[in-house]
C-alpha positions as a Markdown table, in Angstrom:
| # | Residue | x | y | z |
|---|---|---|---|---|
| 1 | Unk | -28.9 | 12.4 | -31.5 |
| 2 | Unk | -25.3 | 11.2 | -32.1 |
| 3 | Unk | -23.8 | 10.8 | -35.3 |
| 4 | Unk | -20.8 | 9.1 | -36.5 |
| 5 | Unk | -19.4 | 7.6 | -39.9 |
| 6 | Unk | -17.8 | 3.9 | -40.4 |
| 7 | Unk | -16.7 | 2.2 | -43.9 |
| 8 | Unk | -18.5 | -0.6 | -45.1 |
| 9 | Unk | -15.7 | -3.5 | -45.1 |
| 10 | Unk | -14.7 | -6.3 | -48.1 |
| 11 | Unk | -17.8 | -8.7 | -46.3 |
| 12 | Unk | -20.2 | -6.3 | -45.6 |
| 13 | Unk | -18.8 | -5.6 | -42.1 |
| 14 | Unk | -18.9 | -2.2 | -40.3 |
| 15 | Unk | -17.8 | -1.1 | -37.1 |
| 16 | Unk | -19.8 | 0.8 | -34.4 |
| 17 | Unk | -18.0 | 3.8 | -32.8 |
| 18 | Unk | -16.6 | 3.4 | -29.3 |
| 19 | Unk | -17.9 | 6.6 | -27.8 |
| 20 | Unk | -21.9 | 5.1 | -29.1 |
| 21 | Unk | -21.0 | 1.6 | -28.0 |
| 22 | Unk | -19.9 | 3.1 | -24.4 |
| 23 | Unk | -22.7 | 4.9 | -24.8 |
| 24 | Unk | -25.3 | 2.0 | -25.4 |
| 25 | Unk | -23.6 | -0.9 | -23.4 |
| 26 | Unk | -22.7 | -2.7 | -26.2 |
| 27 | Unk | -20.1 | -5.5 | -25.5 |
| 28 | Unk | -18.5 | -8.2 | -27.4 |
| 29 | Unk | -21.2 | -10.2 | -28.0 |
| 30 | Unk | -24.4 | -8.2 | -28.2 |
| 31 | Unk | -27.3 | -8.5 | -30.4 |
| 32 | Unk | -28.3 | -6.1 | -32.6 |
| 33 | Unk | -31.5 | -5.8 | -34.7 |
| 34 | Unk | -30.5 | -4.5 | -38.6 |
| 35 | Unk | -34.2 | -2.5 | -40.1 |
| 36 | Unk | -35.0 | -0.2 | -43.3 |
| 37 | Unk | -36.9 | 2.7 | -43.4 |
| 38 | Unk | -37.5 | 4.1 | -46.4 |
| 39 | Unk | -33.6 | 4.8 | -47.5 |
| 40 | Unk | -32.4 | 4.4 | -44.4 |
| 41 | Unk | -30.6 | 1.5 | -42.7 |
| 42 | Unk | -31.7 | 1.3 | -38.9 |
| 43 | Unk | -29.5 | -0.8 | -36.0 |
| 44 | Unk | -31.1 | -1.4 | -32.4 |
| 45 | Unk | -29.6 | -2.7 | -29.9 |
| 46 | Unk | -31.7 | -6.1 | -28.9 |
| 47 | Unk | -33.4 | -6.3 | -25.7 |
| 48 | Unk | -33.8 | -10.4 | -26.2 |
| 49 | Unk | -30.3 | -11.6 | -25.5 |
| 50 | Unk | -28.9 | -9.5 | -22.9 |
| 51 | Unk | -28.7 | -10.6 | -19.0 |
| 52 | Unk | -29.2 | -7.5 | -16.9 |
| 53 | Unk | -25.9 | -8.8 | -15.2 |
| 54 | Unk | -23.8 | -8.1 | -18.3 |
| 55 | Unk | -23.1 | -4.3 | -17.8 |
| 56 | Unk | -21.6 | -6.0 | -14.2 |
| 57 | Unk | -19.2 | -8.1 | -15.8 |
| 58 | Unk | -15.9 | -7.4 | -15.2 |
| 59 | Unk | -15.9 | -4.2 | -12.9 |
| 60 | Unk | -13.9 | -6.3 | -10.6 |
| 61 | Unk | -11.2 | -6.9 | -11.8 |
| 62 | Unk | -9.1 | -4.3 | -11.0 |
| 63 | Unk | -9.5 | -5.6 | -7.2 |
| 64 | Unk | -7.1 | -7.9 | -5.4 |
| 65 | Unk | -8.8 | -9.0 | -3.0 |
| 66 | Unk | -12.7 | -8.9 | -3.3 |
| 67 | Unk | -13.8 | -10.0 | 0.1 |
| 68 | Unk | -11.3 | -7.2 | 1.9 |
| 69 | Unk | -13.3 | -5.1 | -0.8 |
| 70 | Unk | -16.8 | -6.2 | 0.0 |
| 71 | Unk | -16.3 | -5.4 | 3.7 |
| 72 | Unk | -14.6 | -1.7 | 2.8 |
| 73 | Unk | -18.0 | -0.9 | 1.0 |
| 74 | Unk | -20.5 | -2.3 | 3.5 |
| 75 | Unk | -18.6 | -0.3 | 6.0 |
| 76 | Unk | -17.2 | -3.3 | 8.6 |
C-alpha cells in the first residue's frame, strides 16, 4: 500500500500526491468519496462520475495531424 503525507490547508483543503493521483487516474475534476473508520479518515476515488473515456482525454494532443496518425496505426 502507498503512503504519502500532505498538510491540511487554512480551509480544510489538502492535496493528493501526484505519483497516487497518476497512479489512480485522478484528473481535475474527479469525485472522491471522504469516510471514517474508527480514527481514521478514508478517501475513494468515486466510481459514479467518471466516463470510461476520461483516462482518453487528451493523449492526442501531442499529434499534428490525427488522420495521417490514424492511418500510421491501422497500418495503410
Amino acid at each position: 500500500m502507498a503512503t504519502a503525507t500532505s498538510r491540511v490547508g487554512e480551509r480544510g483543503q489538502i492535496t493528493i500526491p501526484k505519483a497516487l493521483r497518476e497512479r489512480l487516474g485522478l484528473r481535475k475534476g474527479a469525485v472522491v468519496e471522504f469516510s471514517q473508520e474508527g480514527n481514521d479518515l478514508c478517501v475513494r476515488k468515486s466510481e459514479e462520475a467518471e466516463s470510461p473515456f476520461h483516462k482518453y482525454m487528451g493523449i492526442l494532443n501531442d499529434i499534428d495531424d490525427v488522420d495521417a496518425y490514424i492511418e500510421e496505426i491501422r497500418g495503410r
